[in-house]
C-alpha positions in Angstrom: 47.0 56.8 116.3 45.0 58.8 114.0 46.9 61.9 114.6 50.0 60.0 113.3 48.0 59.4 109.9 46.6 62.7 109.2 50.1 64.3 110.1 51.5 61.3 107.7 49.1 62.4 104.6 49.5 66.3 105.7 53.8 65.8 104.8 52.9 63.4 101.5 50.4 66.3 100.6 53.2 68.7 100.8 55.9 66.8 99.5 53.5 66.3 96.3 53.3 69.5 95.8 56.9 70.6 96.5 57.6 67.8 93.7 55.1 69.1 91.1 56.4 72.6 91.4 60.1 71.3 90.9 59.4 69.8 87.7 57.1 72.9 86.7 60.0 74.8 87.5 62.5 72.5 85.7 60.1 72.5 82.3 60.5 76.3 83.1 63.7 76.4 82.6 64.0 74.3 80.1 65.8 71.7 82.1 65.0 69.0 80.3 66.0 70.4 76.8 69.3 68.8 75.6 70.1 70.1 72.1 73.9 69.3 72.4 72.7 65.8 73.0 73.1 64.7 69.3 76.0 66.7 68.7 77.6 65.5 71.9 76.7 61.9 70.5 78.6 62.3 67.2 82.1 63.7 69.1 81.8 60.1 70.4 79.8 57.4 68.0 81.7 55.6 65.4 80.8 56.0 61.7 79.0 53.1 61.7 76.5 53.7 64.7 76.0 57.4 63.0 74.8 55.4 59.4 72.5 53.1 61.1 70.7 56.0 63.2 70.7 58.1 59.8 69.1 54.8 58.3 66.7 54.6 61.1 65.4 57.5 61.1 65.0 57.8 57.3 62.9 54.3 57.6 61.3 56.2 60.5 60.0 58.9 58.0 59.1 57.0 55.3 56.8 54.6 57.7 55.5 58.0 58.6 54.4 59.0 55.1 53.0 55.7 54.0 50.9 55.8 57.4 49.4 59.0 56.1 49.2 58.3 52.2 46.4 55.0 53.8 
């Protein structure tokens, strides 16, 4: 019976590690960059939806600056 547990924790050991090096590898290779995501965003967003994220994001900023002005 304990030979079925150490060879269970011997294959999550190793599948642990096979899953840290994939995301190493994937940070890498910049997998997880996406820099056409906003462009891809405004092929397909209405006019509207593009104000109100340019709105946010301007409130964004200034809650930024006032945060450092206190």
């Amino acid at each position: 019976m304990s030979g079925v547990i150490f060879m269970m924790i011997g294959v999550s050991i190793v599948l642990a590690f096979a899953a840290i090096l994939g995301v190493l590898w994937g940070v890498k290779n910049k997998q997880f960059d996406d820099y056409t995501k906003f462009l891809d965003g405004t092929k397909f967003d209405s006019e509207e939806a593009l104000n109100e994220a340019y709105q946010m994001e301007l409130r964004r900023k200034e809650a930024e600056r006032s945060n450092k002005e206190k």
